[in-house]
C-alpha positions in Angstrom: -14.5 34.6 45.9 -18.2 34.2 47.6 -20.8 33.6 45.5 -24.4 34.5 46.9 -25.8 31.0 46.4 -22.7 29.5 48.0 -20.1 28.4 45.8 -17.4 28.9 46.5 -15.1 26.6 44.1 -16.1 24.8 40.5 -15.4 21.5 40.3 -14.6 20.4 36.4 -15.6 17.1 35.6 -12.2 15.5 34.4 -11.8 14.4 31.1 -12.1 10.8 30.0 -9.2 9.0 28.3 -9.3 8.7 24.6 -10.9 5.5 23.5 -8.8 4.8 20.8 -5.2 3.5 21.8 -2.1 5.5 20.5 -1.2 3.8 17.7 -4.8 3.9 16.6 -5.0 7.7 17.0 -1.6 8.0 15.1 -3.0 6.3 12.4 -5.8 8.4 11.4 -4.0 11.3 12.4 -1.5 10.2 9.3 -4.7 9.2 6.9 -6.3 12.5 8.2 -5.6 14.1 4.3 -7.2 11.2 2.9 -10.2 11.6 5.0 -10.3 15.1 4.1 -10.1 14.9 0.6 -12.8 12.0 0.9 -15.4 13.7 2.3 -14.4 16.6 0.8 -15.1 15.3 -2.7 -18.6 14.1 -1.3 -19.7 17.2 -0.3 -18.8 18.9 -3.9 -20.5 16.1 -5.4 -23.9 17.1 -3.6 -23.5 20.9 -3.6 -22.1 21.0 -7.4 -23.6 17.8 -9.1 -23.0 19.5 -12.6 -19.5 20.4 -11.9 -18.6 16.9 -10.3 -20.5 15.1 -13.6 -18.0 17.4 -15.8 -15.4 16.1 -13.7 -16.3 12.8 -13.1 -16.6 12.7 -17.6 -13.1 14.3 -18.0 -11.4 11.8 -15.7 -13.2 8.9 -18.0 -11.9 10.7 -21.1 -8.2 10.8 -19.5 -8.4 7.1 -18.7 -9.9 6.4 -22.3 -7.0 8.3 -23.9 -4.2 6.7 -21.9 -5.7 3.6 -22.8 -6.0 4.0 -26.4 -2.3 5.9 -26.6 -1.3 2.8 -24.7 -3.3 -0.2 -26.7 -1.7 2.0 -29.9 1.9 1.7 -28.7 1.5 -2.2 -28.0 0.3 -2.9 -31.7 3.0 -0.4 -32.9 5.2 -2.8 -30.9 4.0 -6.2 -32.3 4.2 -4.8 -35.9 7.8 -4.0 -35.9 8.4 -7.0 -34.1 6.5 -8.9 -36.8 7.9 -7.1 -39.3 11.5 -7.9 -37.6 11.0 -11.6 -37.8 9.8 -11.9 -40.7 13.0 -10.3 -42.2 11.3 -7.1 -43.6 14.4 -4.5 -43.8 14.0 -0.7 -41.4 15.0 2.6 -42.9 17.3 3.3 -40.8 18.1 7.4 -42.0 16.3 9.8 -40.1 13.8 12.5 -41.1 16.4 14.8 -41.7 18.3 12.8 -43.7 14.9 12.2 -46.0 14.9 16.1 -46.2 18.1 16.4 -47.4 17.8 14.1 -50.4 
């Protein structure tokens, strides 16, 4: 093919090697959801600051909750035990049982 200025081939400047070494670039491409859903939780906190404070307060509520259900449990835990060694007797029938009488 003749071009009127000349040219007759393009020559394509080659492409470089990557700069990162293989096990580098295997690496991030792994991680590459966590990246993701990094940025991607930046980008929803500037576009929907509302939203992201409503989620960002229901997260803190879950965490309070767990904690609370969880500090609850560990003093349920030390008063039986308590209670166990300091020789105070269980009820051992169950709920039904308590109906039935």
């Amino acid at each position: 093919m003749n071009d009127p200025a000349g040219i007759s081939d393009i020559m394509w400047r080659p492409r470089l090697t990557g700069l990162l070494d293989e096990k580098k670039e295997a690496e991030i491409q792994s991680n590459l959801k966590n990246y993701r859903k990094i940025y991607e939780d930046e980008d929803f906190k500037i576009t929907n600051r509302k939203e992201w404070e409503r989620k960002e307060r229901r997260e803190r509520q879950k965490k309070e909750v767990s904690y609370n259900l969880s500090a609850s449990f560990n003093i349920i835990i030390l008063l039986f035990s308590y209670s166990t060694v300091l020789g105070v007797p269980h009820r051992q029938e169950s709920c039904l049982e308590a109906d039935k009488g």
